[in-house]
C-alpha positions in Angstrom: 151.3 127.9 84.1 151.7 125.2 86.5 152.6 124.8 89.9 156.6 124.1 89.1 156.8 127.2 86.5 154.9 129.3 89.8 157.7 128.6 91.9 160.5 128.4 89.7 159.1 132.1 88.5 158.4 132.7 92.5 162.3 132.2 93.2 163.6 133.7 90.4 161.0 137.2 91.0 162.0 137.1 94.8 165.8 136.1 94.9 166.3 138.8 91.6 168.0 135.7 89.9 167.7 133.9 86.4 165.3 130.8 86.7 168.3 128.9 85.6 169.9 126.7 88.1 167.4 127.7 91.1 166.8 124.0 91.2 169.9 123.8 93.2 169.7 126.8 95.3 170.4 126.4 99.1 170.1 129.3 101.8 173.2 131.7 101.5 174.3 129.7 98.9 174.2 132.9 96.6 174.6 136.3 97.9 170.8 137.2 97.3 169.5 134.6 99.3 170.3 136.3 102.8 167.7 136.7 105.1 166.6 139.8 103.4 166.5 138.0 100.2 164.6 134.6 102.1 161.9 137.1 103.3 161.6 138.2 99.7 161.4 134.9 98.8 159.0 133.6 100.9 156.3 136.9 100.2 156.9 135.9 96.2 156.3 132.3 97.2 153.0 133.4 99.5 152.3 136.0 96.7 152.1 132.6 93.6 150.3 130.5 95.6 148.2 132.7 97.4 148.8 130.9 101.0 150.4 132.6 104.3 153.4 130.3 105.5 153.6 129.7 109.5 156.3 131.0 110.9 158.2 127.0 111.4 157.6 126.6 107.8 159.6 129.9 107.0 162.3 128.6 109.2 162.8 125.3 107.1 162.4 127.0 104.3 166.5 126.4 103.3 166.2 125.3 99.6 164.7 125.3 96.5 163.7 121.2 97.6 162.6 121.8 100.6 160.0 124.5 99.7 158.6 122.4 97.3 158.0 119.6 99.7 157.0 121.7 102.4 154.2 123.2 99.8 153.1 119.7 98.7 152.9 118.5 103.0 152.0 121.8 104.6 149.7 123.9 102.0 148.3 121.3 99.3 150.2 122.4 96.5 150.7 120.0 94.1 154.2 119.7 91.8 
């Protein structure tokens, strides 16, 4: 599986939604991506890559983009 299947799998697992279209998710953009649903999200995220995210990075966390690149700059995950 590689690194874009991980995450696409990770959103999908922690937001309880179909993989397709999470490309375009944005914070509240859905109802399941409250900030219950972002703290679900970000333990499926930790949970596929195996990292712990700092506490900014959960913050910025706001869309299915900006994980990615935070990932790639922050915890060396390539996409």
């Amino acid at each position: 599986m590689t690194n874009l299947e991980k995450y696409t799998q990770a959103f999908s697992d922690g937001l309880g939604v179909s993989k397709e279209g999470v490309e375009t998710l944005t914070y509240q953009s859905i109802s399941e991506w409250d900030s219950v649903g972002h703290m679900e999200l970000v333990a499926a995220v930790e949970e596929a890559f195996d990292i712990m995210m700092d506490t900014d990075d959960i913050i910025d966390f706001n869309s299915f983009e900006k994980g990615k690149e935070i990932l790639s700059k922050n915890y060396n995950v390539t996409f």
